[in-house]
DRENLUMKOL-443151 format. One record per residue (C-alpha): chain; x, y, z; residue in one letter. Coordinates in Angstrom, 3 decimals, always signed. Example, Ala and Ser with C-alpha at 12.3 -4.5 7.8 and 13.67 -1.06 7.14 Angstrom:
residues 2
<atom zakol="A" c1="+12.300" c2="-4.500" c3="+7.800" lumse="A"/>
<atom zakol="A" c1="+13.670" c2="-1.060" c3="+7.140" lumse="S"/>
//
This chain:
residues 249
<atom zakol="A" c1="+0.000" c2="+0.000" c3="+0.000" lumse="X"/>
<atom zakol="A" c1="+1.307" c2="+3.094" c3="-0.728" lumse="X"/>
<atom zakol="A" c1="+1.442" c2="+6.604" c3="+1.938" lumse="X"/>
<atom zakol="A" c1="-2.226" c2="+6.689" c3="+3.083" lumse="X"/>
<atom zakol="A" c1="-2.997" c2="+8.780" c3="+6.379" lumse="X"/>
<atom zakol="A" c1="-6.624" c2="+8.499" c3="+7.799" lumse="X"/>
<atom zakol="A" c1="-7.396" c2="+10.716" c3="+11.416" lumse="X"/>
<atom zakol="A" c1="-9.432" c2="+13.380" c3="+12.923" lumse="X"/>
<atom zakol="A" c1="-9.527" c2="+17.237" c3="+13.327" lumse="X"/>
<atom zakol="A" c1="-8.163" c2="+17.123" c3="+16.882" lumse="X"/>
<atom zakol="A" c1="-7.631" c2="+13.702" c3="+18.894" lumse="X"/>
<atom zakol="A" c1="-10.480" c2="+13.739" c3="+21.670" lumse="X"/>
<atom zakol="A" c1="-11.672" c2="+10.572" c3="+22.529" lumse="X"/>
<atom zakol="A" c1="-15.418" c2="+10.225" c3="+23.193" lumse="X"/>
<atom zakol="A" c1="-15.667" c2="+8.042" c3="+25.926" lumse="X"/>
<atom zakol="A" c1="-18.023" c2="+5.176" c3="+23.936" lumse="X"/>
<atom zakol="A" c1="-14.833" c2="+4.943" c3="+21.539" lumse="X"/>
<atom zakol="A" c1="-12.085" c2="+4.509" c3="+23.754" lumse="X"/>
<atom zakol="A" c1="-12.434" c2="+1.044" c3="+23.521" lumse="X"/>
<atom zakol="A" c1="-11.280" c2="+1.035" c3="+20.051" lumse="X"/>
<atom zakol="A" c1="-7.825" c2="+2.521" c3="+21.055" lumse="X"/>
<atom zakol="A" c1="-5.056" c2="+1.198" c3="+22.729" lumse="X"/>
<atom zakol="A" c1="-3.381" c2="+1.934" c3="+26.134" lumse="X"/>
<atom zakol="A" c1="-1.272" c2="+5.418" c3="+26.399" lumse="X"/>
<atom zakol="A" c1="-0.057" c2="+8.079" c3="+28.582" lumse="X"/>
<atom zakol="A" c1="-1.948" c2="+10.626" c3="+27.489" lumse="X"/>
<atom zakol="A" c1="-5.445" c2="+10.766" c3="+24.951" lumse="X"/>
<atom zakol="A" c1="-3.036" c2="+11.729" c3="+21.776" lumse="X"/>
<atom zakol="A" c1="-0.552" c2="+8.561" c3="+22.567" lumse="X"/>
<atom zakol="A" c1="-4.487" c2="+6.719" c3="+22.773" lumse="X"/>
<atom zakol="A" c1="-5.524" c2="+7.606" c3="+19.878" lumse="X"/>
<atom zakol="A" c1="-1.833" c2="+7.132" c3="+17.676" lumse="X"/>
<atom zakol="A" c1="-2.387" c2="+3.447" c3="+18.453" lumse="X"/>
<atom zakol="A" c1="-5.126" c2="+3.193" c3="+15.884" lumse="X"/>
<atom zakol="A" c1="-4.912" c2="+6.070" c3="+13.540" lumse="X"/>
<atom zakol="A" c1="-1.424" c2="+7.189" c3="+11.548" lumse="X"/>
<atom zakol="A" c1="-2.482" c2="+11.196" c3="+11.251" lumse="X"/>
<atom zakol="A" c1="-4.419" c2="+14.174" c3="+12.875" lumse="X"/>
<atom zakol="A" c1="-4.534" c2="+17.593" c3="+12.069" lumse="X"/>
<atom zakol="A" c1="-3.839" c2="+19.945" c3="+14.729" lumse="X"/>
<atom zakol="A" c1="-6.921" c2="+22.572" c3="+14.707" lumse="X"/>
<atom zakol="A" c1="-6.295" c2="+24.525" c3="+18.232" lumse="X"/>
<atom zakol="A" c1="-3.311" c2="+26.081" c3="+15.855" lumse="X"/>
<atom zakol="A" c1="-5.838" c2="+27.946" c3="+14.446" lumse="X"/>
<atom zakol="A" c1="-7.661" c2="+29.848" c3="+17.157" lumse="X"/>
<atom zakol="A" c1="-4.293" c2="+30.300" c3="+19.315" lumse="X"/>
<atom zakol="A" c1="-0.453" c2="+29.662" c3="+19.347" lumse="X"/>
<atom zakol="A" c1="+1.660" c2="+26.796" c3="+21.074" lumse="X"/>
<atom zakol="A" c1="+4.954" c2="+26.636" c3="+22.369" lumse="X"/>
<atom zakol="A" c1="+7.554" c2="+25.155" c3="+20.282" lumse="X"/>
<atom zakol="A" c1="+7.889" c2="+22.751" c3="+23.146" lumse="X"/>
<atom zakol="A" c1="+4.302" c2="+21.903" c3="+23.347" lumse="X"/>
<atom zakol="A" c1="+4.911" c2="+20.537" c3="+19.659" lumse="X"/>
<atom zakol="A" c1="+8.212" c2="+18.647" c3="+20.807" lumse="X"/>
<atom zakol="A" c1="+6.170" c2="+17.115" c3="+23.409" lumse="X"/>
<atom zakol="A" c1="+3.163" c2="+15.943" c3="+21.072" lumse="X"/>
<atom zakol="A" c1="+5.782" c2="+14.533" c3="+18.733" lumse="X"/>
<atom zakol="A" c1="+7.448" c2="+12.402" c3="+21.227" lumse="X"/>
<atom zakol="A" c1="+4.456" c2="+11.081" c3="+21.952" lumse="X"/>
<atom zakol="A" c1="+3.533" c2="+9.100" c3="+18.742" lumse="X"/>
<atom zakol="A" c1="+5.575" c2="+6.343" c3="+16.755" lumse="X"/>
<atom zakol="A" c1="+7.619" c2="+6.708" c3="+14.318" lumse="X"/>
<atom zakol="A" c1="+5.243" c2="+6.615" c3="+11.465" lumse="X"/>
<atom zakol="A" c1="+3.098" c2="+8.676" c3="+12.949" lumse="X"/>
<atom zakol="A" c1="+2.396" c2="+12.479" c3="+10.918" lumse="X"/>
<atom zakol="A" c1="+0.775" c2="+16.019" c3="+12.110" lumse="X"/>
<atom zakol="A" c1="-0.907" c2="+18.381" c3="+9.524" lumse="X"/>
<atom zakol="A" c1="-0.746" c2="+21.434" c3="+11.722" lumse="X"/>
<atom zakol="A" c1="-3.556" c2="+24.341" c3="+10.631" lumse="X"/>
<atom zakol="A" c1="-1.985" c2="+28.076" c3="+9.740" lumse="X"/>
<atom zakol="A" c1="-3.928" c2="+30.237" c3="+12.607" lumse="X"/>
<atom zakol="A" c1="-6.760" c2="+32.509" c3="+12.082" lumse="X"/>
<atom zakol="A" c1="-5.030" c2="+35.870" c3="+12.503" lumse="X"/>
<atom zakol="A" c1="-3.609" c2="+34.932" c3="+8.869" lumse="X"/>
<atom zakol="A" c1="-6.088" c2="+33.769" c3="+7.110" lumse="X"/>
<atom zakol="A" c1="-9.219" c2="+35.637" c3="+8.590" lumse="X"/>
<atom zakol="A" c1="-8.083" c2="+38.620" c3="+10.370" lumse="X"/>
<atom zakol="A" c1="-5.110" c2="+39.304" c3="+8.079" lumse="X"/>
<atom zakol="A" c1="-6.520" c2="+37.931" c3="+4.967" lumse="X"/>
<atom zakol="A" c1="-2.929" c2="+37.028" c3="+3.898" lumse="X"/>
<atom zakol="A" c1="-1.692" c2="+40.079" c3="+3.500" lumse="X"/>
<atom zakol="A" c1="+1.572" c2="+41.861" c3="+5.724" lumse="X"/>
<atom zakol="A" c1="+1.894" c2="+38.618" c3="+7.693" lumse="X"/>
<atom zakol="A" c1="+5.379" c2="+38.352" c3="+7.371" lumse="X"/>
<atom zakol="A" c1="+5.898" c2="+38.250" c3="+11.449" lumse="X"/>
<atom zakol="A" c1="+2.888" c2="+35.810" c3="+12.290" lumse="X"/>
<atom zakol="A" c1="+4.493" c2="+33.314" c3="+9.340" lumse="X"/>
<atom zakol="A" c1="+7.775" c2="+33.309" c3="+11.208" lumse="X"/>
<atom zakol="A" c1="+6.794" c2="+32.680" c3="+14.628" lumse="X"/>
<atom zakol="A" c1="+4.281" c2="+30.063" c3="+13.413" lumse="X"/>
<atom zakol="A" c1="+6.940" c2="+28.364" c3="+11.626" lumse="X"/>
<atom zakol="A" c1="+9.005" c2="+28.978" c3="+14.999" lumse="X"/>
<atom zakol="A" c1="+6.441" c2="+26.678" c3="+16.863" lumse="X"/>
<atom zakol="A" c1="+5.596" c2="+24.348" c3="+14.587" lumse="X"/>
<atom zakol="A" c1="+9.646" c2="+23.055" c3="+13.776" lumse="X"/>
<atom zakol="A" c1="+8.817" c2="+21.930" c3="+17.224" lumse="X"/>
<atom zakol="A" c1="+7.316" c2="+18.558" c3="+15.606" lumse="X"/>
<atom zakol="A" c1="+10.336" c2="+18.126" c3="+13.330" lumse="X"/>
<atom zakol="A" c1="+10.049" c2="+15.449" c3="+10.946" lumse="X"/>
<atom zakol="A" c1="+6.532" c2="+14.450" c3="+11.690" lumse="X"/>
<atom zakol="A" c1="+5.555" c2="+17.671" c3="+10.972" lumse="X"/>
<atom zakol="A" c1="+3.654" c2="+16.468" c3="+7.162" lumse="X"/>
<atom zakol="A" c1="+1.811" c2="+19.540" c3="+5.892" lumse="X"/>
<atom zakol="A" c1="+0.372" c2="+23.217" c3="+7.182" lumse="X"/>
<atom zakol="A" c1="-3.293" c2="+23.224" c3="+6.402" lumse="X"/>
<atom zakol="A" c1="-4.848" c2="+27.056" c3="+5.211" lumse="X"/>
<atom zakol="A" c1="-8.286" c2="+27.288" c3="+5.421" lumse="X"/>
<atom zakol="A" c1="-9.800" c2="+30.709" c3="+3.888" lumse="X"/>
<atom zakol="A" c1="-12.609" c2="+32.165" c3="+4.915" lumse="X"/>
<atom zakol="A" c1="-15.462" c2="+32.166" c3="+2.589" lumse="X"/>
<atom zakol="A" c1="-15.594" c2="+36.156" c3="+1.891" lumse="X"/>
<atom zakol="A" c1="-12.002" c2="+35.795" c3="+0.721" lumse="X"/>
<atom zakol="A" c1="-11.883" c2="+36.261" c3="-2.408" lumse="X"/>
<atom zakol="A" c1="-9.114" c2="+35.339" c3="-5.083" lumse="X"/>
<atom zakol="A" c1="-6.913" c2="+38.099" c3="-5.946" lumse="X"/>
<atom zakol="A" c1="-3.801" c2="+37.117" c3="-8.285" lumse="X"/>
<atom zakol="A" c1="-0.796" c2="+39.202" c3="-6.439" lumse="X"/>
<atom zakol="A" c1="-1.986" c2="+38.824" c3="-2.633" lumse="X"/>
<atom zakol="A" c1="-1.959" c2="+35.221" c3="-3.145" lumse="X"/>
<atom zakol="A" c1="+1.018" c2="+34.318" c3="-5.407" lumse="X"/>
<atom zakol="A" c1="+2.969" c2="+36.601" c3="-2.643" lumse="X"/>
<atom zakol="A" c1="+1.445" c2="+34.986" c3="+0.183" lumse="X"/>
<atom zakol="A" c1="+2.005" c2="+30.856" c3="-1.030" lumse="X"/>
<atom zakol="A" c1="+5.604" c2="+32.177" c3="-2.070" lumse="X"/>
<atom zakol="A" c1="+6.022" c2="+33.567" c3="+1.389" lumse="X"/>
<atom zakol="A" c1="+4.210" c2="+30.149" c3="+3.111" lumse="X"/>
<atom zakol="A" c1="+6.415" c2="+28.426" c3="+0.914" lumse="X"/>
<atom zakol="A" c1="+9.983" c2="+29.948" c3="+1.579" lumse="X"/>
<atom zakol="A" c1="+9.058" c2="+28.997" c3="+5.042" lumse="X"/>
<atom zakol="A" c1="+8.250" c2="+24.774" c3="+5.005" lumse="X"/>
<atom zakol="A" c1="+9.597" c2="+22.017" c3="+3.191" lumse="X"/>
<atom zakol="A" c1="+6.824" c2="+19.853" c3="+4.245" lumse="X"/>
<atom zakol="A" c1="+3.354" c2="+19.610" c3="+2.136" lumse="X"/>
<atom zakol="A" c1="+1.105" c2="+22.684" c3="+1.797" lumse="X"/>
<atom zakol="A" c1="-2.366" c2="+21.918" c3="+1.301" lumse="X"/>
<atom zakol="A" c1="-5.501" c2="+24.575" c3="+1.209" lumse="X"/>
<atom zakol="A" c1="-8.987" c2="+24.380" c3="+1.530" lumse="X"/>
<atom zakol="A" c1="-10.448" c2="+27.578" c3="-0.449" lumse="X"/>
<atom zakol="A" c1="-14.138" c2="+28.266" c3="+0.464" lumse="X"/>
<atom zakol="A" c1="-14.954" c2="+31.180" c3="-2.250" lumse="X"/>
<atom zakol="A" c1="-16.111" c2="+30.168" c3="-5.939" lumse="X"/>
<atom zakol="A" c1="-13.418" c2="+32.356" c3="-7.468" lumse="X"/>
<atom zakol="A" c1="-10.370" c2="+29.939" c3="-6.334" lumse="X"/>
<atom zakol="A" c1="-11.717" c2="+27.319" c3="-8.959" lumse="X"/>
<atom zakol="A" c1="-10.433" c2="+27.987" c3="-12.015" lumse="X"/>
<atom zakol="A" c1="-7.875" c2="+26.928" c3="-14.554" lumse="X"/>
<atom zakol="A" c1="-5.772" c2="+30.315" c3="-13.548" lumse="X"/>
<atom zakol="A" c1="-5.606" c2="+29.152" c3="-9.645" lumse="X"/>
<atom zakol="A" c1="-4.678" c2="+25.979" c3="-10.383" lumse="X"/>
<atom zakol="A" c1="-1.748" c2="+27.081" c3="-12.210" lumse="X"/>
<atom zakol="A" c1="-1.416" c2="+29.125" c3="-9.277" lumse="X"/>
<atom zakol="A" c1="-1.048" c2="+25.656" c3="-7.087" lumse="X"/>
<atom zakol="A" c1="+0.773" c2="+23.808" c3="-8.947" lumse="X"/>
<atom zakol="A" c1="+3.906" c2="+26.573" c3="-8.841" lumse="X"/>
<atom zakol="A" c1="+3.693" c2="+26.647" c3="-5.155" lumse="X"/>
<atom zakol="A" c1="+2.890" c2="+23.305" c3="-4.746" lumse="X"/>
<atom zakol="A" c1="+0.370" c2="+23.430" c3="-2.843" lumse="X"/>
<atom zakol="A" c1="-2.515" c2="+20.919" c3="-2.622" lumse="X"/>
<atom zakol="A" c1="-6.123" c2="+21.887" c3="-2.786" lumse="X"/>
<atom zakol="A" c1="-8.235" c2="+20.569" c3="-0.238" lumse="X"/>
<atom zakol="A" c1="-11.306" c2="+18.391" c3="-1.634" lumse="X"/>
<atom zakol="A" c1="-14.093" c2="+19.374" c3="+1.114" lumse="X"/>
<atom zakol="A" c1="-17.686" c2="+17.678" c3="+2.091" lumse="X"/>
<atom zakol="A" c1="-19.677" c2="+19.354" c3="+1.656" lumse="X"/>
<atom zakol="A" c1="-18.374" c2="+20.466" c3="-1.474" lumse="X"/>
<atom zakol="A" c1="-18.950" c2="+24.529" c3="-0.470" lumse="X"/>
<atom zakol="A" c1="-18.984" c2="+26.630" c3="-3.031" lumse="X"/>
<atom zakol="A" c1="-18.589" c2="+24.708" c3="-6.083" lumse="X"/>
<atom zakol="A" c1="-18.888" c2="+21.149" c3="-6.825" lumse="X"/>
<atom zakol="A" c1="-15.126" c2="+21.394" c3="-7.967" lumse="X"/>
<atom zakol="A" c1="-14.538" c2="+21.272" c3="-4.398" lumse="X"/>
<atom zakol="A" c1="-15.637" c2="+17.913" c3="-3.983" lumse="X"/>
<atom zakol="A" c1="-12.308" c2="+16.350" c3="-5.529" lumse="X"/>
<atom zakol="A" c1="-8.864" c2="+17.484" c3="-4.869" lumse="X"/>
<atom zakol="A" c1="-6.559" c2="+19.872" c3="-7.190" lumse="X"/>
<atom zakol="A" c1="-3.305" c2="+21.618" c3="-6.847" lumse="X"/>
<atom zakol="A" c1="-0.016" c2="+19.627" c3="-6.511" lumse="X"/>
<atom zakol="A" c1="-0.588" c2="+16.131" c3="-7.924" lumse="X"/>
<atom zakol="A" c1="+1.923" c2="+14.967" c3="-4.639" lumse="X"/>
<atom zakol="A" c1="-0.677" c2="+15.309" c3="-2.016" lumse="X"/>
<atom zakol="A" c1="-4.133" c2="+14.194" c3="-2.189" lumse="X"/>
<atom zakol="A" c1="-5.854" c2="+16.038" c3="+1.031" lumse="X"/>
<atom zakol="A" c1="-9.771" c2="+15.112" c3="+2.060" lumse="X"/>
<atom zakol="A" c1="-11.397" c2="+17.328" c3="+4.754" lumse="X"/>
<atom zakol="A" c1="-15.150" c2="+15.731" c3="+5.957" lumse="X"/>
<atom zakol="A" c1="-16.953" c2="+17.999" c3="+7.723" lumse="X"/>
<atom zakol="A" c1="-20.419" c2="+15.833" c3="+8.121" lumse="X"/>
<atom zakol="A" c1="-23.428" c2="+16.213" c3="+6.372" lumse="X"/>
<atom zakol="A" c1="-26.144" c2="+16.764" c3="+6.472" lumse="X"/>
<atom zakol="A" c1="-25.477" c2="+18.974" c3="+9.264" lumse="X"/>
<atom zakol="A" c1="-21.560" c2="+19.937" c3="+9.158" lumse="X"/>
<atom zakol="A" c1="-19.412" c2="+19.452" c3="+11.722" lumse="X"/>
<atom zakol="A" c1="-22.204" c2="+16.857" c3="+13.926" lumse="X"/>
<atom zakol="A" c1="-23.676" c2="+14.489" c3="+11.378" lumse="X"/>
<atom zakol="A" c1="-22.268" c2="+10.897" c3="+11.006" lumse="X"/>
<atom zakol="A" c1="-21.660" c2="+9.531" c3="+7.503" lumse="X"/>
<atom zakol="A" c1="-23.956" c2="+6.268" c3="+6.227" lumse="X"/>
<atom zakol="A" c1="-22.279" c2="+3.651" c3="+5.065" lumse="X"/>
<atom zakol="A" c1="-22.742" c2="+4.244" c3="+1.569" lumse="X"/>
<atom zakol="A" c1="-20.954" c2="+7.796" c3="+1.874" lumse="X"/>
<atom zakol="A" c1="-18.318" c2="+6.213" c3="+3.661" lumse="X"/>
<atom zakol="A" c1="-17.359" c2="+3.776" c3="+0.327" lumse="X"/>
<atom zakol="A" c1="-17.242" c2="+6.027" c3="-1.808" lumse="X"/>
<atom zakol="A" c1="-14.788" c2="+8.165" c3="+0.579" lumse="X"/>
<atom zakol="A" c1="-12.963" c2="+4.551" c3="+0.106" lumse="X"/>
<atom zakol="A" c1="-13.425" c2="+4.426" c3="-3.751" lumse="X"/>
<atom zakol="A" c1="-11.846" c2="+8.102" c3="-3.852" lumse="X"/>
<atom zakol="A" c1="-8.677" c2="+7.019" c3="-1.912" lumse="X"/>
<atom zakol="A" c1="-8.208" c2="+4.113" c3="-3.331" lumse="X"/>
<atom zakol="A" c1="-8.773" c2="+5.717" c3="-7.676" lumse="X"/>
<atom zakol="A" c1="-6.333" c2="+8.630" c3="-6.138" lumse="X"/>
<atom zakol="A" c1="-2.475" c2="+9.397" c3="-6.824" lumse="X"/>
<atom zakol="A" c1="+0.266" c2="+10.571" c3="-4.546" lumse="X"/>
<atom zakol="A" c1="+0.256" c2="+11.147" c3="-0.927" lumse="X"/>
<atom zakol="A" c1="-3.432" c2="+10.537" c3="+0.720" lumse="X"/>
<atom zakol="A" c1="-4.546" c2="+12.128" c3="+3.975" lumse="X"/>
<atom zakol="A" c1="-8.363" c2="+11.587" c3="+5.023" lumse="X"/>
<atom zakol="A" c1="-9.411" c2="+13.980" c3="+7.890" lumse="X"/>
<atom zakol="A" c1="-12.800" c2="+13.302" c3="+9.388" lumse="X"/>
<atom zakol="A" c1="-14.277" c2="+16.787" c3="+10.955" lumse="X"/>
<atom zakol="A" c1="-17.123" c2="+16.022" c3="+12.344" lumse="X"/>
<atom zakol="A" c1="-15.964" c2="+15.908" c3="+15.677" lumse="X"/>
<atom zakol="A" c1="-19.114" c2="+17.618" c3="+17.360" lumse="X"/>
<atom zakol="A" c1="-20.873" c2="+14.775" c3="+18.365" lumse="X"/>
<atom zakol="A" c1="-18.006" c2="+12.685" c3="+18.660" lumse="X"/>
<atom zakol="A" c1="-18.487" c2="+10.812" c3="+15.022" lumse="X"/>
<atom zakol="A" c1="-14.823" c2="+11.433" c3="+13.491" lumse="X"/>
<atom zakol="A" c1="-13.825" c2="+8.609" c3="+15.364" lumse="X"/>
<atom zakol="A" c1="-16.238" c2="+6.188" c3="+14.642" lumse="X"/>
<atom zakol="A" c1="-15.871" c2="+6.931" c3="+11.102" lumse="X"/>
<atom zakol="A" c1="-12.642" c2="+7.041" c3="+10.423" lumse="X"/>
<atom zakol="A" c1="-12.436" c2="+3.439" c3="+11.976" lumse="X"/>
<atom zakol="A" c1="-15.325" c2="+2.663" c3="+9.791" lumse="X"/>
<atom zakol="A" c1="-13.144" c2="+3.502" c3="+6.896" lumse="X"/>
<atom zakol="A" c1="-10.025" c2="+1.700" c3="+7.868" lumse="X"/>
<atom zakol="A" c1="-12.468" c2="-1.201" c3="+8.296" lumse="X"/>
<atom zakol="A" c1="-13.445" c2="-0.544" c3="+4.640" lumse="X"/>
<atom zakol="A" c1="-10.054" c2="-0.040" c3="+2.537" lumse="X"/>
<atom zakol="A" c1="-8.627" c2="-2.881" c3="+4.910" lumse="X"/>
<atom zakol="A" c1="-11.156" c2="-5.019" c3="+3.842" lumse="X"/>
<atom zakol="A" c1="-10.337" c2="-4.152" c3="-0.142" lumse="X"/>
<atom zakol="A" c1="-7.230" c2="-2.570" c3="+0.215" lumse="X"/>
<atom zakol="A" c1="-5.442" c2="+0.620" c3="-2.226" lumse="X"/>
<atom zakol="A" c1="-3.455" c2="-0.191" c3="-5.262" lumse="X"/>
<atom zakol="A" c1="+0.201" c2="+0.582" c3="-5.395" lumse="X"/>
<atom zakol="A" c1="+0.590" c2="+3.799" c3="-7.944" lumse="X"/>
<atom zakol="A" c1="+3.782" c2="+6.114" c3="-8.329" lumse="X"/>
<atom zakol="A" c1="+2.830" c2="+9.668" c3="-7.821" lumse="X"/>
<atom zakol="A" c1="+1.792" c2="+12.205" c3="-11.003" lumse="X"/>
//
């Protein structure tokens, strides 16, 4: 099988899941003995210590990998412009996870609009900064286009795919750098506290297993506690038929 990473927005354990997780020292070290990823979301609404970040990386194997999310003071209060400073203490804190450190998520806001200049300057700038994977979840129809893809592809950064697919059905499948492959479920009907049925849940496993490069799965419905239970449900799934074997794009 080739680099698949399946986890949750955050790593709280409801209690009725716990029993699906091994013993640990803390609920992160829990939940690494089941899933291979999580994407750090507190990032977002404030900053950590670099040592904080040491500390969560000690406590995961090897093989374990962080997408850590670019806080909100950049993407919503800033709107990516004259962030020079916040970009280099970010960066600061997050070199505490060193190697496990896979890719900074950038969620926009959905007033942000795309504007050619602001953003090639701001992916060069995000990109100067981190050798690791870039991926971004754009939330306003004018990021879908043949020009923004270019736009990407020469930062290489990965466009998020998104359920629900908000605002353009083009959302619903990932773009950007053919390397990375990054899927962000929020829930639906209601986002962010509706479970997935079964049948969405295969064809989240038909999508990883038709796609190229690099594959990170991020459940983000964590309201009422159903990340967990389906991101174990689709474990269950691809383990049952597993991915093929392809060599990146």
């Amino acid at each position: 099988m080739r680099e698949l990473f399946i986890g949750c927005a955050g790593w709280s354990l409801p209690s009725a899941s716990r029993p699906l997780f091994g013993a640990g020292d803390s609920m992160l070290a829990r939940y690494a003995t089941r899933f291979n990823a999580v994407e750090i979301n507190t990032s977002f609404y404030r900053p950590h210590r670099r040592e904080t970040y040491a500390r969560w990386a000690a406590s995961v194997p090897t093989g374990f990998r962080f997408s850590a999310k670019l806080p909100r003071t950049i993407t919503h209060d800033a709107r990516l412009r004259g962030v020079t400073r916040e970009l280099d203490r970010f960066a600061g804190e997050v070199d505490g996870l060193g190697r496990k450190l896979a890719l900074v998520l950038v969620q926009l806001p959905p007033s942000l609009a795309f504007e050619a200049r602001p953003a090639a300057t701001f992916f060069a700038m995000l990109r100067r900064r981190f050798d690791a994977g870039i991926a971004c979840e754009a939330r306003h129809a004018s990021w879908f286009s043949p020009r923004v893809e270019a736009l990407w592809r020469r930062h290489r950064v990965a466009r998020v795919a998104a359920d629900p697919p908000v605002p353009s059905e083009a959302a619903h499948v990932p773009g950007g750098d053919p390397r990375w492959r990054y899927w962000r479920w929020h829930g639906s009907p209601r986002v962010y506290y509706s479970a997935y049925d079964e049948a969405r849940l295969r064809g989240f496993a038909d999508a990883l297993r038709n796609a190229r490069g690099r594959c990170w799965a991020i459940f983000d419905n964590t309201a009422h506690g159903h990340a967990v239970t389906d991101a174990a449900k689709l474990q269950a799934m691809l383990a049952a038929s597993p991915m093929r074997s392809r060599k990146p794009a």
